[in-house]
LODO-396105 format. One record per residue (C-alpha): x, y, z; chain. Coordinates in nm, 4 decimals, m for minus. Example, Ala and Ser with C-alpha at 12.3 -4.5 7.8 and 13.67 -1.06 7.14 Angstrom:
<mipa east="1.2300" north="m0.4500" up="0.7800" base="A"/>
<mipa east="1.3670" north="m0.1060" up="0.7140" base="A"/>
***
This chain:
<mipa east="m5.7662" north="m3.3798" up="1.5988" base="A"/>
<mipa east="m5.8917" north="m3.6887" up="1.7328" base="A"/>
<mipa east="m5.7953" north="m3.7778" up="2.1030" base="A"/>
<mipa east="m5.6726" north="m4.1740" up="2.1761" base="A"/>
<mipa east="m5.7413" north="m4.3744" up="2.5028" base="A"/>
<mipa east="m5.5061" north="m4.6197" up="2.6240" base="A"/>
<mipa east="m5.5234" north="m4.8588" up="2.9460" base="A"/>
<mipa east="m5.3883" north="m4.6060" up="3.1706" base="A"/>
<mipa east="m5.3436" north="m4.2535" up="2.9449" base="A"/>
<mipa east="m5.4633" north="m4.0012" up="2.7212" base="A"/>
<mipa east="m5.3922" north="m3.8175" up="2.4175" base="A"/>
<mipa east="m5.5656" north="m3.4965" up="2.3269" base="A"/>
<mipa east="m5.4847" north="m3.1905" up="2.1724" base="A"/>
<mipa east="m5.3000" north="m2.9148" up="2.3858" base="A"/>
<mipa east="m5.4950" north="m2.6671" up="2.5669" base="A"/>
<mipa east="m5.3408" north="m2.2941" up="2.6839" base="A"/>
<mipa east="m5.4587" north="m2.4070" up="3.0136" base="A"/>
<mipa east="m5.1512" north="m2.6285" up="2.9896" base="A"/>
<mipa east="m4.9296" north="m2.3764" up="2.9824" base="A"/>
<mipa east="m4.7498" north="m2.5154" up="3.3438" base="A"/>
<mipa east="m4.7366" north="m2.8250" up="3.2930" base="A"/>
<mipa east="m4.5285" north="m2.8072" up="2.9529" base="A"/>
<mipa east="m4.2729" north="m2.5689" up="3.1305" base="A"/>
<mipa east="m4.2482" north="m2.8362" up="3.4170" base="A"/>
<mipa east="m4.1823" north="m3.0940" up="3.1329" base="A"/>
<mipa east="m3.9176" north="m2.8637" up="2.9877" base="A"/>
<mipa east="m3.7661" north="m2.6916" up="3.2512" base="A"/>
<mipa east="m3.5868" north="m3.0524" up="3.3572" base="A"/>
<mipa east="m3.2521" north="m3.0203" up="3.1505" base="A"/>
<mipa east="m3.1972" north="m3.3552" up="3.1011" base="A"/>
<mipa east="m3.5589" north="m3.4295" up="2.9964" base="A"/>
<mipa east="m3.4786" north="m3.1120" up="2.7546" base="A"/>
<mipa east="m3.1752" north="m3.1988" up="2.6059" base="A"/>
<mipa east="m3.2408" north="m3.5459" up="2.5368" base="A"/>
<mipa east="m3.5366" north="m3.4293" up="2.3001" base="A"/>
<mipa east="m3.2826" north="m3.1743" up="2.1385" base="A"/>
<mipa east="m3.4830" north="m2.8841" up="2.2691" base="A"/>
<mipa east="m3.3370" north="m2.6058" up="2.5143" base="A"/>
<mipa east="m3.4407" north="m2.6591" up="2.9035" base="A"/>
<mipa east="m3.7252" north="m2.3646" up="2.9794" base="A"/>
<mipa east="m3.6356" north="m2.1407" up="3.1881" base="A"/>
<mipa east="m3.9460" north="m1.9801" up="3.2735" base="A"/>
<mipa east="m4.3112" north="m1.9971" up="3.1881" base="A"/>
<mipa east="m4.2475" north="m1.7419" up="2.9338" base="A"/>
<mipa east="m4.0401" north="m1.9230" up="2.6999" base="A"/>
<mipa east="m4.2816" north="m2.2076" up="2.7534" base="A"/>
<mipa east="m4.5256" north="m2.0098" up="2.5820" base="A"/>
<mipa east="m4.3862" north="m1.9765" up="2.2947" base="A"/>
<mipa east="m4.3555" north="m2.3778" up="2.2393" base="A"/>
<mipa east="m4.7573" north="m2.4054" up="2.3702" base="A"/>
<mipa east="m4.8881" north="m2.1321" up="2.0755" base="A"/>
<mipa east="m4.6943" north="m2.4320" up="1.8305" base="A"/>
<mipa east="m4.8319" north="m2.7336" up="1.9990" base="A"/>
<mipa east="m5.1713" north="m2.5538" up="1.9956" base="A"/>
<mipa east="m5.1200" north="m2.5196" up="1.5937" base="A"/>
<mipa east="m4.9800" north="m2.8285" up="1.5108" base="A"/>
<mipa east="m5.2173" north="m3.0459" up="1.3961" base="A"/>
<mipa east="m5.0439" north="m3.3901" up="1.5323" base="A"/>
<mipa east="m4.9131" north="m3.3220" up="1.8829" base="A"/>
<mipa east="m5.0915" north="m3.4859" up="2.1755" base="A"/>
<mipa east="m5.0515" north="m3.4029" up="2.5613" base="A"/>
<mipa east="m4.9982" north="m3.7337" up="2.7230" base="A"/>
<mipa east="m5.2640" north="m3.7303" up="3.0313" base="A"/>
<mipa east="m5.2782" north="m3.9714" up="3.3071" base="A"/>
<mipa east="m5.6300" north="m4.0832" up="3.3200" base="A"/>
<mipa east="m5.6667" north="m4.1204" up="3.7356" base="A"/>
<mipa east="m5.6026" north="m3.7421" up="3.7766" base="A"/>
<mipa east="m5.6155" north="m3.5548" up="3.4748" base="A"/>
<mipa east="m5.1652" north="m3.4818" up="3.5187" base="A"/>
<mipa east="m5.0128" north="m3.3546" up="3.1923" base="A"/>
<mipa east="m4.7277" north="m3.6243" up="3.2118" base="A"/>
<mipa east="m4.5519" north="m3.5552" up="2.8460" base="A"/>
<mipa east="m4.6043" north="m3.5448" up="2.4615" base="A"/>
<mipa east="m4.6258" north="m3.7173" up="2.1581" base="A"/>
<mipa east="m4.6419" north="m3.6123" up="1.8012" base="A"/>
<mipa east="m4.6424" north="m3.6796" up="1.4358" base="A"/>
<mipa east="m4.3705" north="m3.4590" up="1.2243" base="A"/>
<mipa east="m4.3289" north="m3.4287" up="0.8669" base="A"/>
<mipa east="m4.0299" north="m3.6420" up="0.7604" base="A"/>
<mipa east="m3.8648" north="m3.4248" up="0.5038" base="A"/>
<mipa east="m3.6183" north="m3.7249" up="0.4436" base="A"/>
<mipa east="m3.8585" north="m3.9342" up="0.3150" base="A"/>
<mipa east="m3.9699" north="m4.0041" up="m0.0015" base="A"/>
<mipa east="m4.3152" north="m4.1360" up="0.0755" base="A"/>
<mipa east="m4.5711" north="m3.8954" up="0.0521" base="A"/>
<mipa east="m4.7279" north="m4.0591" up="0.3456" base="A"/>
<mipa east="m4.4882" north="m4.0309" up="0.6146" base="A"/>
<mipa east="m4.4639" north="m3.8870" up="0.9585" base="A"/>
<mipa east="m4.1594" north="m3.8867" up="1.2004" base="A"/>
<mipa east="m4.3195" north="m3.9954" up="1.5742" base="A"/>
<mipa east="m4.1331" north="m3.7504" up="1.8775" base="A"/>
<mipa east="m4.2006" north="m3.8081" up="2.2270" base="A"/>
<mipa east="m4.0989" north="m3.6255" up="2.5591" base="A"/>
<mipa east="m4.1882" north="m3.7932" up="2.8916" base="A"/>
<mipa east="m4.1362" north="m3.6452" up="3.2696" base="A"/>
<mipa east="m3.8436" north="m3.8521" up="3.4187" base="A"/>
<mipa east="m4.1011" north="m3.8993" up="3.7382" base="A"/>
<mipa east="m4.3038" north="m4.1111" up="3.5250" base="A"/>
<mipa east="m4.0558" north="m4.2774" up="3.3140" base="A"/>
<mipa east="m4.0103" north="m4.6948" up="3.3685" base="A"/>
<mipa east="m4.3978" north="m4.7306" up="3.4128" base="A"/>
<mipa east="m4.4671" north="m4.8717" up="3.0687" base="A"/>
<mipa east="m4.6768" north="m4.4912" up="2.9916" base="A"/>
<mipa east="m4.4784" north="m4.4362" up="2.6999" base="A"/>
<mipa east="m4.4676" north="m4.7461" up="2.5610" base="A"/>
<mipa east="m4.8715" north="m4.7338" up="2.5826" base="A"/>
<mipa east="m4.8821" north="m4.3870" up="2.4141" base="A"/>
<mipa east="m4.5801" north="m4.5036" up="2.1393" base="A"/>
<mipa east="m4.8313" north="m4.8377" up="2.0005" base="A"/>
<mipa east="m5.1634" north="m4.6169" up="2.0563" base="A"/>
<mipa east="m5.0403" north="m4.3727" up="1.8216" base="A"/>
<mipa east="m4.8607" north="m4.6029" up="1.5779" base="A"/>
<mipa east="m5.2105" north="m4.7967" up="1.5767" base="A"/>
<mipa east="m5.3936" north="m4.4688" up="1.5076" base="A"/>
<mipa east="m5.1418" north="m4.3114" up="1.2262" base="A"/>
<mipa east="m5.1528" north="m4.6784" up="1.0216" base="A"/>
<mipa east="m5.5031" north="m4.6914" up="1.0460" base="A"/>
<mipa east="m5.7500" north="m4.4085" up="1.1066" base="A"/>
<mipa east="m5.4307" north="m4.1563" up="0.9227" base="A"/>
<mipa east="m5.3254" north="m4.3990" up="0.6255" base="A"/>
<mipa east="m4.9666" north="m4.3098" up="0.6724" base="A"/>
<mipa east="m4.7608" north="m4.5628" up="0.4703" base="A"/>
<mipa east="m4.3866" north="m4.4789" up="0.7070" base="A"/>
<mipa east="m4.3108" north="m4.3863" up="1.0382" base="A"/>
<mipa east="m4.0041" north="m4.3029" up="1.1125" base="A"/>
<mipa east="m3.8108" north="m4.1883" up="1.4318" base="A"/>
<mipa east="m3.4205" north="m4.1705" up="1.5480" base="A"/>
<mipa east="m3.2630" north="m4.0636" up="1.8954" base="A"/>
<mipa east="m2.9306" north="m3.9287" up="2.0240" base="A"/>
<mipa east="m2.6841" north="m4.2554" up="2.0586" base="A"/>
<mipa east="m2.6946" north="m4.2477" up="2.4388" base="A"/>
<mipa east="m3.0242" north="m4.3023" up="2.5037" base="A"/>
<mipa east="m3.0654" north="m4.6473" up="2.5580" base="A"/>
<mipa east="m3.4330" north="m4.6496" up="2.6791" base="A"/>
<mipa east="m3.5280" north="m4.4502" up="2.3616" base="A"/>
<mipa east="m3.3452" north="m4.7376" up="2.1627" base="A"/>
<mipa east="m3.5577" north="m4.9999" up="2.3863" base="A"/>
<mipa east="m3.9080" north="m4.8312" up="2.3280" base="A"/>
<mipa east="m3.8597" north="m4.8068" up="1.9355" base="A"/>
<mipa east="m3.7382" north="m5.1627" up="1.9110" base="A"/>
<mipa east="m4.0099" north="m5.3282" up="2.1415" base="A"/>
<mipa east="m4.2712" north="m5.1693" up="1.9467" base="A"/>
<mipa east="m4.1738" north="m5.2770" up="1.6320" base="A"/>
<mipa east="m3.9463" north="m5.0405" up="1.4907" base="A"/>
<mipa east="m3.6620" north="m5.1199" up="1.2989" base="A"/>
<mipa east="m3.2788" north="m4.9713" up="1.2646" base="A"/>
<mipa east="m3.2502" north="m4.7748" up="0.9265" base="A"/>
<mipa east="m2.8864" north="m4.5855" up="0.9699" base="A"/>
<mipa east="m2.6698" north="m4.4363" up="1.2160" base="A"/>
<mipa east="m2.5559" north="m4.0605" up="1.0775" base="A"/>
<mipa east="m2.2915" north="m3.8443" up="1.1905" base="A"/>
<mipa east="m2.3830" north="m3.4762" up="1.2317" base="A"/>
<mipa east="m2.7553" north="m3.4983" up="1.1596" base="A"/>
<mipa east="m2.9106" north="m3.2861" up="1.4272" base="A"/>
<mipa east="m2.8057" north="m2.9311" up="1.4351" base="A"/>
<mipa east="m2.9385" north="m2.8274" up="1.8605" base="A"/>
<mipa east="m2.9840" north="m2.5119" up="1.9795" base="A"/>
<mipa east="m2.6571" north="m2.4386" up="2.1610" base="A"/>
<mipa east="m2.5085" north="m2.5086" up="1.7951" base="A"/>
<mipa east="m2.3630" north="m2.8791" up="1.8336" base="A"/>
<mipa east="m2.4037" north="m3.1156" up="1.5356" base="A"/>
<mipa east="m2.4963" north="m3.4551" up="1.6846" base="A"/>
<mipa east="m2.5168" north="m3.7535" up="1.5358" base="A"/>
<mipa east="m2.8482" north="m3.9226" up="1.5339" base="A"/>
<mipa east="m2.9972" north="m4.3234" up="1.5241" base="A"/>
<mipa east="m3.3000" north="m4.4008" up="1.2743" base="A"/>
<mipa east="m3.5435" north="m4.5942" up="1.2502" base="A"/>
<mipa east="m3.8222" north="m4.7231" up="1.0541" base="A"/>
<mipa east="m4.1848" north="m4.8488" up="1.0646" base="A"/>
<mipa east="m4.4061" north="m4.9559" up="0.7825" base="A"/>
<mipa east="m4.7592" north="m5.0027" up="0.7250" base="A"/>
<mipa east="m4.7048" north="m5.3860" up="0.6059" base="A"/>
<mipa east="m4.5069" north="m5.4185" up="0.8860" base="A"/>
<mipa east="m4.7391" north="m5.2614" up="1.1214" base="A"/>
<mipa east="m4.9963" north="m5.5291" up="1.0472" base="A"/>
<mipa east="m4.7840" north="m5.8503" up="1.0044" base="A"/>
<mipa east="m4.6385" north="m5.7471" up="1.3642" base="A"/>
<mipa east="m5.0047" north="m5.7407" up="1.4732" base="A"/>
<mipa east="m5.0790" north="m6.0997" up="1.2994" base="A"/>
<mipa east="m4.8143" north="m6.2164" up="1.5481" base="A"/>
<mipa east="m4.9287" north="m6.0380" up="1.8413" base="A"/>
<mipa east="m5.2431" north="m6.2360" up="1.7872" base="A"/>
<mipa east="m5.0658" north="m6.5902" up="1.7389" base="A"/>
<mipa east="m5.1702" north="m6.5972" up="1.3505" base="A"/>
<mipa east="m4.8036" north="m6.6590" up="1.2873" base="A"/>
<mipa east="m4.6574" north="m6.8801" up="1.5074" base="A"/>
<mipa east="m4.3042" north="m6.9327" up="1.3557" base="A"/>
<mipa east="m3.9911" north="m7.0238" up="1.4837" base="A"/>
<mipa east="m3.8211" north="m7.1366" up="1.2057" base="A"/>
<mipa east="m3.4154" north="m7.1020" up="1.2381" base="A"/>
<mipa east="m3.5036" north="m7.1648" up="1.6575" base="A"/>
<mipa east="m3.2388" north="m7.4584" up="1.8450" base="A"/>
<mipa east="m3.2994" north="m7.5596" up="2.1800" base="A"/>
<mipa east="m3.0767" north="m7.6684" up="2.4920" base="A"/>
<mipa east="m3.1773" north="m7.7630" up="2.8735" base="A"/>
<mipa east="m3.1195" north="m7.4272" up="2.9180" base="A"/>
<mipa east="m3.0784" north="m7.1871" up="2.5974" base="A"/>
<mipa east="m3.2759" north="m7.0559" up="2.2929" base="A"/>
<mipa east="m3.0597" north="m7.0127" up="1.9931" base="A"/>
<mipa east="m3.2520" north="m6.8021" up="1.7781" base="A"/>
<mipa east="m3.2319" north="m6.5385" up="1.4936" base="A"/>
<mipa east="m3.1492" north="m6.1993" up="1.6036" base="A"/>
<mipa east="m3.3684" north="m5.8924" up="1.6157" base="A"/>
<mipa east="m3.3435" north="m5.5161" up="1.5903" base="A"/>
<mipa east="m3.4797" north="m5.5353" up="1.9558" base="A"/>
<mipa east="m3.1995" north="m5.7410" up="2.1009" base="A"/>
<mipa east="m2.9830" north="m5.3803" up="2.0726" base="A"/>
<mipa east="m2.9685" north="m5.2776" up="2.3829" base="A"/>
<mipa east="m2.8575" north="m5.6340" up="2.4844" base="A"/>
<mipa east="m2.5426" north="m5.6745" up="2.2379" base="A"/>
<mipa east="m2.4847" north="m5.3342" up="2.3409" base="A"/>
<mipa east="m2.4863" north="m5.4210" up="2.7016" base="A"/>
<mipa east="m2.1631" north="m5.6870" up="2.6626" base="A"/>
<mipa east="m2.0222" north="m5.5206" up="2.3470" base="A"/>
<mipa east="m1.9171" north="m5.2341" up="2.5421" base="A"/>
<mipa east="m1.6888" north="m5.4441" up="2.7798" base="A"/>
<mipa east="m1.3111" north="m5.3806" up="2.6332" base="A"/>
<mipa east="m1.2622" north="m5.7317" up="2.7782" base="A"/>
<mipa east="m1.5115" north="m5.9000" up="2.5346" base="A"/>
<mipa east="m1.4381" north="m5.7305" up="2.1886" base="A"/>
<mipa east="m1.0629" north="m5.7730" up="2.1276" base="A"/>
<mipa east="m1.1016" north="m6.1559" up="2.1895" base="A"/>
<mipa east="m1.3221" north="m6.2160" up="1.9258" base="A"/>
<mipa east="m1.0930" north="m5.9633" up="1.7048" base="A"/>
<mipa east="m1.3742" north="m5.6646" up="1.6774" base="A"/>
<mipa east="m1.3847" north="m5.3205" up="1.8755" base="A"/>
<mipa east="m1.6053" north="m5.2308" up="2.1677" base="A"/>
<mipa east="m1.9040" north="m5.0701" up="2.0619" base="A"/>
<mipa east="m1.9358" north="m4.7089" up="2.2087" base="A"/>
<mipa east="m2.2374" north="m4.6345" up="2.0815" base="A"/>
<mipa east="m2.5840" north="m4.8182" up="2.0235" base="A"/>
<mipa east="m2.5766" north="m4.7341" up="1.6538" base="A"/>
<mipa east="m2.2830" north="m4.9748" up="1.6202" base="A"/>
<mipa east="m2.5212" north="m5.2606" up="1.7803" base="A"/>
<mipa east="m2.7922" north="m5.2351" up="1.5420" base="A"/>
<mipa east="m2.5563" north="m5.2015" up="1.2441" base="A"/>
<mipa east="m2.3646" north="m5.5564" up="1.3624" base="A"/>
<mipa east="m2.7342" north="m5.6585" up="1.3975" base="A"/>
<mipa east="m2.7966" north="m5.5436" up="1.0284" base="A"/>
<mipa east="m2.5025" north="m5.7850" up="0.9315" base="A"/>
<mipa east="m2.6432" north="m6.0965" up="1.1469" base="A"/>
<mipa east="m2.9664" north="m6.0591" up="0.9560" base="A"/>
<mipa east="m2.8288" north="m6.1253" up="0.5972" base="A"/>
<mipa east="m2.5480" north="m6.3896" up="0.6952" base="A"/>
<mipa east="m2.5940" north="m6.7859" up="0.6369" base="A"/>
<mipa east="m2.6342" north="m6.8203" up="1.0050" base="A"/>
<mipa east="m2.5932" north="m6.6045" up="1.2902" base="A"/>
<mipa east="m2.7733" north="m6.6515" up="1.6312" base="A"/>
<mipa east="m2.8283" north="m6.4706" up="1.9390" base="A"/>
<mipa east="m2.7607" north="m6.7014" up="2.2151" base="A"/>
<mipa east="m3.0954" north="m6.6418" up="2.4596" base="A"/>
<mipa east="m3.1432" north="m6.6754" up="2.8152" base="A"/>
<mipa east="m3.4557" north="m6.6263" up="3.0392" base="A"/>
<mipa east="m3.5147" north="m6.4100" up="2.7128" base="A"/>
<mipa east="m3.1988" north="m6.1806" up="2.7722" base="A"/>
<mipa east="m2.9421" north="m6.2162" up="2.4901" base="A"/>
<mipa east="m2.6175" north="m6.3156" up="2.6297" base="A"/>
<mipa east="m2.4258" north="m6.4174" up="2.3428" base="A"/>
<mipa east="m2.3869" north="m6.4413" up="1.9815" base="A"/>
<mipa east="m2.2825" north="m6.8054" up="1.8148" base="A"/>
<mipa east="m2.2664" north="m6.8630" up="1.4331" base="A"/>
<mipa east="m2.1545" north="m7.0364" up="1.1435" base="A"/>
<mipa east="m1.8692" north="m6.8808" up="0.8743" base="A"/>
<mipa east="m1.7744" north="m6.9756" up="0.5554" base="A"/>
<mipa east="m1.4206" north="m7.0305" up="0.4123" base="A"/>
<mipa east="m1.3104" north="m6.7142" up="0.1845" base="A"/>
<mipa east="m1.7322" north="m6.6244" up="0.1686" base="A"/>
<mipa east="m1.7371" north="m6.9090" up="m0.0706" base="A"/>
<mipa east="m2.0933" north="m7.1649" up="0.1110" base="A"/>
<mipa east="m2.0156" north="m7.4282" up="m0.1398" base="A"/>
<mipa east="m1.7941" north="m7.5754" up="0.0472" base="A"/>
<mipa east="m1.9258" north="m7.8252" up="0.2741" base="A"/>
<mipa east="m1.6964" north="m7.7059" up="0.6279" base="A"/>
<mipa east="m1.8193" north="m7.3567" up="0.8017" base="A"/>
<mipa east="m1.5822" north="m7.2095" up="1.0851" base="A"/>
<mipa east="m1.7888" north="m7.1524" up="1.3865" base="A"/>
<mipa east="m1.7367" north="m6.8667" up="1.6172" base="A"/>
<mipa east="m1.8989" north="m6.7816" up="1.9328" base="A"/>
<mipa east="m1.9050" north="m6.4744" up="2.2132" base="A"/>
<mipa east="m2.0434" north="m6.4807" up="2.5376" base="A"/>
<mipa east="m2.1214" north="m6.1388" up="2.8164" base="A"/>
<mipa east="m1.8432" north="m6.1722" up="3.1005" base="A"/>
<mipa east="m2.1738" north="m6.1432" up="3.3353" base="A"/>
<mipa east="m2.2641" north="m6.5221" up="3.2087" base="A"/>
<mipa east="m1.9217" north="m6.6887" up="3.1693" base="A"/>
<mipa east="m1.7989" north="m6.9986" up="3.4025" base="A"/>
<mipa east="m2.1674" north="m7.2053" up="3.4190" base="A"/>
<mipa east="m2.1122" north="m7.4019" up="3.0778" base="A"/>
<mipa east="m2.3204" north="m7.1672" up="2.8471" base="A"/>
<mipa east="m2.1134" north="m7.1719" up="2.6025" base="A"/>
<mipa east="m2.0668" north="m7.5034" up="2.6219" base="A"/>
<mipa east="m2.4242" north="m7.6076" up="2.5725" base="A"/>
<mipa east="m2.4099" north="m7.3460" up="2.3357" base="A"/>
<mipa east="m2.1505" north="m7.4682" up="2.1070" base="A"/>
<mipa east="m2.2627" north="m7.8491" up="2.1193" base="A"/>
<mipa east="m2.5933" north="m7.7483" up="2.0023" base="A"/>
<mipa east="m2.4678" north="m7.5887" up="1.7115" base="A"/>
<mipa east="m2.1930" north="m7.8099" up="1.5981" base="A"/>
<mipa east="m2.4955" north="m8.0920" up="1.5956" base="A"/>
<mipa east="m2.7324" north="m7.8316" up="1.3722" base="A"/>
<mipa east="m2.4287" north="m7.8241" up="1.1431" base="A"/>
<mipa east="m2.3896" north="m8.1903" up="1.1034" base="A"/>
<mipa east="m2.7301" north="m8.2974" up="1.0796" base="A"/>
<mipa east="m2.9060" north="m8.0053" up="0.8922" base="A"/>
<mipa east="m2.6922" north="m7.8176" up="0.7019" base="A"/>
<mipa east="m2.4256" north="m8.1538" up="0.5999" base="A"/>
<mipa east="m2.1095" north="m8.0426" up="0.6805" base="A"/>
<mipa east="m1.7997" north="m8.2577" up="0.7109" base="A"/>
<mipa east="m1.5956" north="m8.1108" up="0.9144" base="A"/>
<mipa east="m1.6509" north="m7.7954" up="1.1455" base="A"/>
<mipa east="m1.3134" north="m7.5726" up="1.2772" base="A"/>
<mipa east="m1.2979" north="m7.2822" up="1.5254" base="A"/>
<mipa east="m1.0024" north="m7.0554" up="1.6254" base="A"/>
<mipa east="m0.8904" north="m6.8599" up="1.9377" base="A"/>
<mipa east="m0.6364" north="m6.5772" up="1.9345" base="A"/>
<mipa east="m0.3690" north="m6.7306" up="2.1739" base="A"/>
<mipa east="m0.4004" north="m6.6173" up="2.5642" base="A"/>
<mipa east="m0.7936" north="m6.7065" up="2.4759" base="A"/>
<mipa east="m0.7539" north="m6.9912" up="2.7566" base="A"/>
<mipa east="m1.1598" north="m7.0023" up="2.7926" base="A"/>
<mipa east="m1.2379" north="m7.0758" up="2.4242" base="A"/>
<mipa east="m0.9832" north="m7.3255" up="2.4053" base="A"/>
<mipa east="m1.1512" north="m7.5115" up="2.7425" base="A"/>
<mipa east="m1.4903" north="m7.4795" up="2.5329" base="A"/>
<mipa east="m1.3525" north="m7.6374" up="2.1979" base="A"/>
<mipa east="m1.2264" north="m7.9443" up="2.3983" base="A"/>
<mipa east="m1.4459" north="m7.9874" up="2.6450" base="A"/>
<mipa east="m1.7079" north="m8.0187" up="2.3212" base="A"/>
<mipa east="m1.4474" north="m8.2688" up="2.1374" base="A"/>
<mipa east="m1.2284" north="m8.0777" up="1.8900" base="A"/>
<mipa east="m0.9202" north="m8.1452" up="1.8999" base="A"/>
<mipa east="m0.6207" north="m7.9288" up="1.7753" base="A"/>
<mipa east="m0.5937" north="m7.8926" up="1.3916" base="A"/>
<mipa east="m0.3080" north="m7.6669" up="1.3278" base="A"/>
<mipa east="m0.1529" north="m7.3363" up="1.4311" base="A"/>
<mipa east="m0.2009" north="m6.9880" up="1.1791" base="A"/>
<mipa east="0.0237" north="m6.7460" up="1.2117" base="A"/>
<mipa east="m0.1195" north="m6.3171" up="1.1637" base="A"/>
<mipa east="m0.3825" north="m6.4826" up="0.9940" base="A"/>
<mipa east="m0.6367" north="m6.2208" up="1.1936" base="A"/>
<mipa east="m0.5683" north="m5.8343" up="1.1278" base="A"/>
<mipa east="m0.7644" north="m5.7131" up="1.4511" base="A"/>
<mipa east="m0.9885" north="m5.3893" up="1.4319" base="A"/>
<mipa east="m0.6810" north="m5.1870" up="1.5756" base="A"/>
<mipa east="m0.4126" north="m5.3109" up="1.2898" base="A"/>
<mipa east="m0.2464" north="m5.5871" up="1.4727" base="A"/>
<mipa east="m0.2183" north="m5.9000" up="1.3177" base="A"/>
<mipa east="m0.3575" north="m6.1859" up="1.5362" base="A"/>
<mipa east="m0.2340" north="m6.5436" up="1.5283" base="A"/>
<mipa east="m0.4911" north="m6.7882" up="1.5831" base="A"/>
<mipa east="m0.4860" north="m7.1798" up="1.7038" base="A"/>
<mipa east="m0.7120" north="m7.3709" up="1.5275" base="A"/>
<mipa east="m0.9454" north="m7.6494" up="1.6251" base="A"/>
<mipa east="m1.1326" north="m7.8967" up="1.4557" base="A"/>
<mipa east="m1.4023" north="m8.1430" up="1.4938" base="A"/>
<mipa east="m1.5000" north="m8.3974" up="1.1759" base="A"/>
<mipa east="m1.7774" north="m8.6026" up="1.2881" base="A"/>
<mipa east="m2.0922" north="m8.6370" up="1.5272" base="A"/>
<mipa east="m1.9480" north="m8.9575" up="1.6637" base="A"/>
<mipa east="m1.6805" north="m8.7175" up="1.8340" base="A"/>
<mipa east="m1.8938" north="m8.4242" up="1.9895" base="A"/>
<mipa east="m1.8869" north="m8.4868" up="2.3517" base="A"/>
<mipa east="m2.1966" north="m8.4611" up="2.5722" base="A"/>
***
């Protein structure tokens, strides 16, 4: 088995001379149990998980290169889910000392580099427990993408079905991510600009960001959807953005703060009016975001996509979307009774705005 140098680390095989460093990688139980395994208790049960390391073909020690520490480990598992004959699912354990360094994130794209290339796998795949955010953030930033979110997948040791978030990584995806890491396709097609915003398409990696404001029972409910409670619920909404007619995160200093788009009347785009709907994280509200936001948008819908007239609605109480829609020049259309049916069951009145031309979008 071939060992792999990054910047600051590397990965080679176990050795038995190892034998103390993997029990003081598993003898932290929160390290442990966030990798499924059970916290080591001793030396001696570290053993056992050494004489499979040193048999397993695709499991690397991560080393630091400045003193030789045994810091964590990576490895390549055989996906038994998968169909594709040339798959591996990626696993990774790091010690919490050394965590928020970038080492893992150096180890995660050294190996994907070598599996795609010098192995000729065709999939990687790779899933975590719904809590663990930073997992989430490593898979997404290097190129992963969300596959499903299933309940009782991982059977642990103390005999607790957990449920379990997947991902997925292709070959062809693999190499057009590199093409872009290397400027060969410069595309920002779908991208609106403010003074101050970036209204682009969303990506699997803006997660942990919609998951951030999602979770505040404040935000949810006023847009008529639950709180999420779990990641998994972020990347599935995400999953939805990605195949509507247009749905944007609403960007920041490159943190996602928001999510603005476009919806049509009854699913039917033929008609030439779109309702437009936009949320925005408590931790960004009251300095005209959404504001700039909402102009922005209201313009791409008159000039580029043709519409004649554009509405929006707010569930009544909503005093801050209502400020937004006239401060931007709609003016009130018409009041609609339980024409909502909120995630709970209650039915939601709604006051609707309108706007019908360019001429009356204010500045």
């Amino acid at each position: 088995m071939a060992s792999i140098l990054t910047k600051d680390l590397l990965l080679r095989p176990w050795q038995p001379t190892d034998l103390m460093a993997l029990y003081e990688l598993g003898k932290d139980t929160y390290t442990a149990m966030e990798a499924g395994w059970q916290p080591l208790k001793s030396p001696f049960q570290a053993q056992n998980l050494l004489k499979y390391f040193l048999k397993h073909a695709s499991e690397w020690a991560i080393v630091l290169r400045t003193n030789q520490q045994v810091i964590g480990t990576i490895g390549l598992h055989t996906d038994v889910r998968s169909s594709k004959k040339q798959a591996s699912e990626v696993g990774y354990v790091l010690l919490a000392s050394e965590r928020k360094k970038g080492y893992m994130t150096q180890a995660l794209k050294a190996l994907i580099q070598h599996a795609f290339v010098a192995m000729d796998l065709e999939l990687l795949t790779a899933s975590h427990f719904p809590e663990n955010l930073n997992s989430a953030k490593l898979l997404l930033n290097c190129g992963f993408h969300f596959t499903s979110y299933r309940q009782n997948a991982f059977l642990r040791f103390d005999g607790a079905l957990l449920p379990l978030v997947n991902y997925g990584l292709t070959r062809s995806e693999f190499l057009l991510n590199k093409q872009e890491e290397k400027g060969q396709k410069a595309n920002d097609k779908g991208f609106l600009y403010t003074e101050r915003l970036l209204i682009r398409p969303w990506r699997y990696r803006d997660a942990p960001d919609l998951f951030a404001y999602a979770t505040d029972p404040g935000t949810g409910p006023k847009a008529g959807w639950k709180p999420h409670a779990h990641i998994g619920e972020s990347l599935g909404v995400i999953n939805q953005f990605l195949v509507s007619e247009f749905e944007r995160a609403i960007v920041l200093d490159g943190t996602v703060i928001g999510s603005i788009g476009f919806h049509s009347f009854e699913n039917d785009t033929t008609i030439d009016s779109r309702d437009l709907g936009y949320v925005l994280s408590k931790d960004y509200r009251g300095h005209g975001y959404a504001r700039e936001a909402v102009r922005r948008v209201i313009r791409y819908g008159f000039e580029t996509m043709g519409l004649k007239y554009i509405t929006a609605g707010y569930f009544p109480g909503n005093l801050a979307s209502k400020r937004v829609m006239e401060a931007v020049g709609m003016h009130y259309f018409r009041f609609r009774p339980a024409l909502v049916t909120r995630y709970d069951g209650v039915a939601m009145d709604v006051n609707e705005y309108r706007i019908d031309s360019l001429a009356e979008l204010k500045e």
